[in-house]
C-alpha positions as CSV (number, residue, x, y, z in Angstrom):
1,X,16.9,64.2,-11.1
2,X,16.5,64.7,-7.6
3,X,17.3,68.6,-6.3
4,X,18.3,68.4,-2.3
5,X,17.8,71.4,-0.8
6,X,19.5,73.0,2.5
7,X,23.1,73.9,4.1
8,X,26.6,72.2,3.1
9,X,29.1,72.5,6.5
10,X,32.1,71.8,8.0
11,X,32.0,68.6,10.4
12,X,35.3,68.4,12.6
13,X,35.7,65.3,13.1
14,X,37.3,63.7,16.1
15,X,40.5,62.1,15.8
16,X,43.3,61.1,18.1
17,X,46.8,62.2,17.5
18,X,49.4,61.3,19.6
19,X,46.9,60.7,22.7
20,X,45.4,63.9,22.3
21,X,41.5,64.6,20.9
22,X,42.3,66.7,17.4
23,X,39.6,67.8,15.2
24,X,39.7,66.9,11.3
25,X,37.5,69.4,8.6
26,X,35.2,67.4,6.7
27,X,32.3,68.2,4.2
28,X,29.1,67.9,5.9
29,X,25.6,69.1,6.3
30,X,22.5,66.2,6.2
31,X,21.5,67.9,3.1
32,X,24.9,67.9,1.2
33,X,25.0,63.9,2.7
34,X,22.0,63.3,0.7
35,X,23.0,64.5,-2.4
36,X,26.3,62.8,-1.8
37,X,24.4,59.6,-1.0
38,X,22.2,59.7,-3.7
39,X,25.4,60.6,-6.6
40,X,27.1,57.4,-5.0
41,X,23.9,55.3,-5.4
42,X,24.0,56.3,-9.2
43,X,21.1,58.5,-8.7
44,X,20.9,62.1,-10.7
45,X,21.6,65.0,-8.1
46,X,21.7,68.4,-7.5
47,X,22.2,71.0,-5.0
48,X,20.5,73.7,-4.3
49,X,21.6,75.7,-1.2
50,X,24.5,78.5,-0.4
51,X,28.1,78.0,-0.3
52,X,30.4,80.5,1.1
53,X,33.8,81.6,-0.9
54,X,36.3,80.9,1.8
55,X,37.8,77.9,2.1
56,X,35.8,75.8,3.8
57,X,33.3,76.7,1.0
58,X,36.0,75.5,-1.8
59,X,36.4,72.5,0.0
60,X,32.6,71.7,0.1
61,X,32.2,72.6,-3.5
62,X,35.4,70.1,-4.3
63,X,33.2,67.4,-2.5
64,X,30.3,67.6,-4.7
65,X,32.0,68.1,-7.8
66,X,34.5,65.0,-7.4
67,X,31.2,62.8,-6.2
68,X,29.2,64.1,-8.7
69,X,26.8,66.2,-7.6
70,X,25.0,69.1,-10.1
71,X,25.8,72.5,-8.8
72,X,24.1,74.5,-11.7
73,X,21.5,75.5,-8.8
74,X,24.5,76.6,-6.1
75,X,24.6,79.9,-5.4
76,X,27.8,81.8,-3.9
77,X,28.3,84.0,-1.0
78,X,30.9,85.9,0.8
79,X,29.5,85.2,4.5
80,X,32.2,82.6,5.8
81,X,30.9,78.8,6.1
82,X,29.0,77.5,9.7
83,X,31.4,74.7,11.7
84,X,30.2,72.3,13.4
85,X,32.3,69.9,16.2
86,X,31.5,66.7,16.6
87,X,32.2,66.0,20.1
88,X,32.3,62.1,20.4
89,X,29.9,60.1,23.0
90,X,29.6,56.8,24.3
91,X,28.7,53.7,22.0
92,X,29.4,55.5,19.0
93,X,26.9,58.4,19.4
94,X,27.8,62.0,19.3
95,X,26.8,65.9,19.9
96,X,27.4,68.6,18.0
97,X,28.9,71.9,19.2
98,X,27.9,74.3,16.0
99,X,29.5,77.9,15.2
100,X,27.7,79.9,12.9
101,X,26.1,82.9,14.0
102,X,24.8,84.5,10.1
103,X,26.7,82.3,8.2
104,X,26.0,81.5,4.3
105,X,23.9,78.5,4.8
106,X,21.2,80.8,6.2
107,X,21.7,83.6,3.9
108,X,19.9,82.4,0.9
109,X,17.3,84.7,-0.6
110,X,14.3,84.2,-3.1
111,X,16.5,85.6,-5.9
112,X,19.2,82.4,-5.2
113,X,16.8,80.1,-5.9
114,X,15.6,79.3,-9.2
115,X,12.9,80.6,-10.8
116,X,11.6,76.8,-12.8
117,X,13.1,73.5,-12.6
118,X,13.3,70.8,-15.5
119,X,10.9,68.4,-16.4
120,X,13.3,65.8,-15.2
121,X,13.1,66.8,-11.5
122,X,11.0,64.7,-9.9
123,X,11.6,65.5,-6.1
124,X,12.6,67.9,-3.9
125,X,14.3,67.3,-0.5
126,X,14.4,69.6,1.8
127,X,16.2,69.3,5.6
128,X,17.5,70.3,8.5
129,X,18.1,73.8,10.2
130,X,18.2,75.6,7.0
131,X,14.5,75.3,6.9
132,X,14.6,77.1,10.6
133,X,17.1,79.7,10.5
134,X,17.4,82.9,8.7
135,X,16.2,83.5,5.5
136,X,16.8,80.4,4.0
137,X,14.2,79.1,5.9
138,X,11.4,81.7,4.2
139,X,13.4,80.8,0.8
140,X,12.9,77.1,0.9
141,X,9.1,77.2,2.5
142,X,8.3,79.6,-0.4
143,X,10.2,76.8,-2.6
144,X,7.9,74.1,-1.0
145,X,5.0,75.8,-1.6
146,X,5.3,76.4,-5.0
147,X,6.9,73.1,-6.0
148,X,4.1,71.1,-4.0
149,X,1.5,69.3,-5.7
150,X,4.3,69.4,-9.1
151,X,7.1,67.2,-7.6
152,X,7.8,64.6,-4.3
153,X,8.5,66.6,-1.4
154,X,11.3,65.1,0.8
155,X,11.4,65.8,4.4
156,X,13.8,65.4,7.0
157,X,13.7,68.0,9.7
158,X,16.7,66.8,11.6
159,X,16.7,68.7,14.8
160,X,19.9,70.2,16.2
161,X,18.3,71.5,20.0
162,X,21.1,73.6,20.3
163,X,20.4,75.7,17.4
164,X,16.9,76.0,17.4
165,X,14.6,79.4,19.2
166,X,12.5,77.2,21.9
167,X,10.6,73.3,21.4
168,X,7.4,74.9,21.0
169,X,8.1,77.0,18.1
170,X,10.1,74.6,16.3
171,X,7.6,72.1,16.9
172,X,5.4,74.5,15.3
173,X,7.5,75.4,12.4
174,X,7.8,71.6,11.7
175,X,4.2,70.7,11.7
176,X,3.7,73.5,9.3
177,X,5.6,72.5,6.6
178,X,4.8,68.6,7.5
179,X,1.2,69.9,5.5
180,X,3.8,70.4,2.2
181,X,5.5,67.4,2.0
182,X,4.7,64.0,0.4
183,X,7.4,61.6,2.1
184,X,8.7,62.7,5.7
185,X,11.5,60.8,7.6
186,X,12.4,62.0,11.2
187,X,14.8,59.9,13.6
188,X,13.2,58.7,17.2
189,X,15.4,61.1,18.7
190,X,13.7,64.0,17.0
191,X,10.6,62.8,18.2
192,X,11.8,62.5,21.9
193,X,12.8,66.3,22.0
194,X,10.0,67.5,19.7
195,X,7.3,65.8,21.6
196,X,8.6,64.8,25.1
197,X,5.6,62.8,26.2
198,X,4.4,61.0,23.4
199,X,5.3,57.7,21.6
200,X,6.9,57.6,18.3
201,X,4.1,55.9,16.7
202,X,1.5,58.2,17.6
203,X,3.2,60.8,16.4
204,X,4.2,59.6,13.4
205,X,0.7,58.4,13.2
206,X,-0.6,62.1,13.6
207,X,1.8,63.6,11.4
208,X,0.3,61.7,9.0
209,X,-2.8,62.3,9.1
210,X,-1.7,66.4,8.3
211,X,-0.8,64.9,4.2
212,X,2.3,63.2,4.0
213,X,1.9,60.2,2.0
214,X,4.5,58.4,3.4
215,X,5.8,58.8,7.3
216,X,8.8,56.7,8.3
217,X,10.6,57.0,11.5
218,X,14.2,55.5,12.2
219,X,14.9,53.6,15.1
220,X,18.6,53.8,15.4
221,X,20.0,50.0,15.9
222,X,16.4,49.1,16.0
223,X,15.6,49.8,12.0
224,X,12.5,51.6,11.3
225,X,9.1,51.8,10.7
226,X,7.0,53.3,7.9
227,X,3.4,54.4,8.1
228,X,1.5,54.9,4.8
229,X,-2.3,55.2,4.5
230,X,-2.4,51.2,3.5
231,X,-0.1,50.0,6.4
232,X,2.4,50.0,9.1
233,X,6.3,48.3,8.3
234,X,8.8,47.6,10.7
235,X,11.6,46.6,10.0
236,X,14.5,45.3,11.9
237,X,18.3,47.2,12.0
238,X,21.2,45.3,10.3
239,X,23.3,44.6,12.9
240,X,27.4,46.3,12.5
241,X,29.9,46.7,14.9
242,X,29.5,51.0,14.9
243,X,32.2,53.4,14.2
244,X,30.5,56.6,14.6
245,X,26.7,56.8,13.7
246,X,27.8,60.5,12.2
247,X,25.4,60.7,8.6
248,X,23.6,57.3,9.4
249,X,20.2,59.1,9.2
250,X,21.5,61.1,5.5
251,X,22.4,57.3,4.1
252,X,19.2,56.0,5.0
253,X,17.2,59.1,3.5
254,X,19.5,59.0,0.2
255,X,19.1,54.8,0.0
256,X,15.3,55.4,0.3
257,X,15.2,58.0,-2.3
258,X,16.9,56.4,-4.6
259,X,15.4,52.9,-4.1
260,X,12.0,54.3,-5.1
261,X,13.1,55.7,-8.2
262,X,14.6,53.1,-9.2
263,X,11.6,51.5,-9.1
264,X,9.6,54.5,-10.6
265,X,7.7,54.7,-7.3
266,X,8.9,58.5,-6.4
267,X,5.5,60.4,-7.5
268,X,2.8,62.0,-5.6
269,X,0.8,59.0,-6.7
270,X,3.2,56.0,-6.2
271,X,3.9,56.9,-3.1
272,X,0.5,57.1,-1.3
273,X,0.1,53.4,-2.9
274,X,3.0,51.5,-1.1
275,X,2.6,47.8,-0.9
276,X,3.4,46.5,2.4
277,X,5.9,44.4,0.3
278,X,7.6,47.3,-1.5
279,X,7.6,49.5,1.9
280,X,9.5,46.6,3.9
281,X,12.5,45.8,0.9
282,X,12.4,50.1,0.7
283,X,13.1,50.3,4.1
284,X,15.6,47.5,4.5
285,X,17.9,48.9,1.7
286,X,17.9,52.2,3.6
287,X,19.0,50.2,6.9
288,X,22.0,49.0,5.0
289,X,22.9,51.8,3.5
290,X,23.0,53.8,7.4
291,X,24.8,50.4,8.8
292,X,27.3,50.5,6.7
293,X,28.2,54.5,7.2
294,X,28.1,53.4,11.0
295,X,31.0,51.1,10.4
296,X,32.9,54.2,8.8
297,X,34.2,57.4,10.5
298,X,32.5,60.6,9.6
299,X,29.2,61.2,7.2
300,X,30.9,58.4,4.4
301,X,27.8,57.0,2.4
302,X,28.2,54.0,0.7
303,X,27.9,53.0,-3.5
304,X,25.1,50.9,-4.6
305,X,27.8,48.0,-5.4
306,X,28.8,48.2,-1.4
307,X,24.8,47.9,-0.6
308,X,24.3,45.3,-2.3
């Protein structure tokens, strides 16, 4: 089993009705994409975050209970859900315009998270601004540090600018919890606002230097690259005529994931033993898997049948 750790959201979604830009609600949250991504890819997952009661929070519990999710580890809170709108841009690309000033996604407390996990956990992911913001973000760190060294530690820190203190602190923040993680994925984009003057490469490069066993950095329409202490992968983008590129980065991390456990390769020891080989067909399932949510509106991951 794999637990994915973070907030579950609202994404409106744009649509157009009559000529006019509406707004559609739609389950979102990079973490609850990857644990919807990694249930649809026939993988064992669970969530482990904080969902309001409103409605909004019915209707992200609904999502991961009709794709198959584990919510033993959800906890429940009256604070109302965090929206965010996603306000489209050119080429398929997108911001987001987020409302959620202490909503339940940042509310969740030592006591909401569980005390031991079961053998059959294997990994932990942990992403976005949950790990930032309130005091989830002391939760989950205190959750990383207790779990590291036991299980794969996921990482995906998926900046949002526009909720986050200042560039230097969360720069900061990030490159602390890089030293608690065994496989790190961050998009070139992050990078660019992160680290304003610096190529990808040589940060990814850096970052993995600080323990990560495995560093791979998307490219967008580009594909990726993966850095490992045995070698350095590109690999190309599948080429799709794009949709919306809404949840192309959560695909990619849930295809990854569950690629190396199917293969047994999701250990602390695996992992920092890549073959080139296995690194390249790793990261070209994960390109698929983002290509074709690109071709889809809104954060829609695809099935293992659809991959392949």
């Amino acid at each position: 089993m794999i637990g994915v750790c973070g907030e579950a959201l609202i994404d409106f979604t744009p649509a157009e009705i009559s000529g006019d830009l509406a707004f559609v609600p739609k389950p979102g949250g990079s973490p609850l994409n990857v644990a919807v991504g990694l249930a649809r890819l026939g993988k064992s997952a669970a969530f482990i975050g904080k969902i309001s009661n409103d409605v909004f929070g019915n209707l992200l519990q609904t999502h991961l209970v009709q794709n198959g999710v584990d919510l033993r580890w959800v906890a429940r809170g009256d604070e109302s859900s965090s929206l965010a709108f996603v306000i489209p841009g050119n080429y398929g690309g997108h911001d987001f315009a987020f409302y959620g000033n202490n909503t339940v996604e940042q509310s969740l407390t030592d006591t909401d998270v569980p005390a031991t996990f079961p053998s059959d956990v294997t990994a932990l992911h942990f992403g976005s601004y949950s790990l930032m913001l309130g005091s989830s973000a002391g939760a989950y760190e205190q959750l990383m540090h207790r779990e590291h060294g036991s299980r794969v530690i996921s990482l995906d820190p998926n900046v949002r600018p526009t909720l986050l203190p200042n560039r230097e602190l969360s720069r900061q923040r990030i490159e602390e919890l890089l030293r608690l993680a065994t496989l790190v994925k961050a998009s070139a984009e992050d990078l660019a606002w992160l680290y304003s003057n610096e190529r990808y490469n040589e940060i990814a490069a850096r970052w993995l230097d600080t323990g990560p066993a495995l560093v791979v950095i998307t490219l967008g329409e580009n594909g990726a690259v993966g850095l490992s202490n045995n070698a350095v992968v590109p690999v190309p983008g599948a080429p799709v005529d794009v949709a919306d590129t809404v949840g192309a980065g959560d695909a990619f991390m849930s295809a990854l994931l569950a690629w190396l456990d199917d293969r047994d390769l999701l250990s602390n020891q695996a992992l920092g033993h890549l073959t080139e080989g296995a690194l390249g067909d790793a990261l070209a399932y994960a390109n698929r898997s983002a290509a074709i949510t690109c071709t889809r509106q809104g954060a829609d991951p695809p099935t293992r049948e659809q991959i392949q």
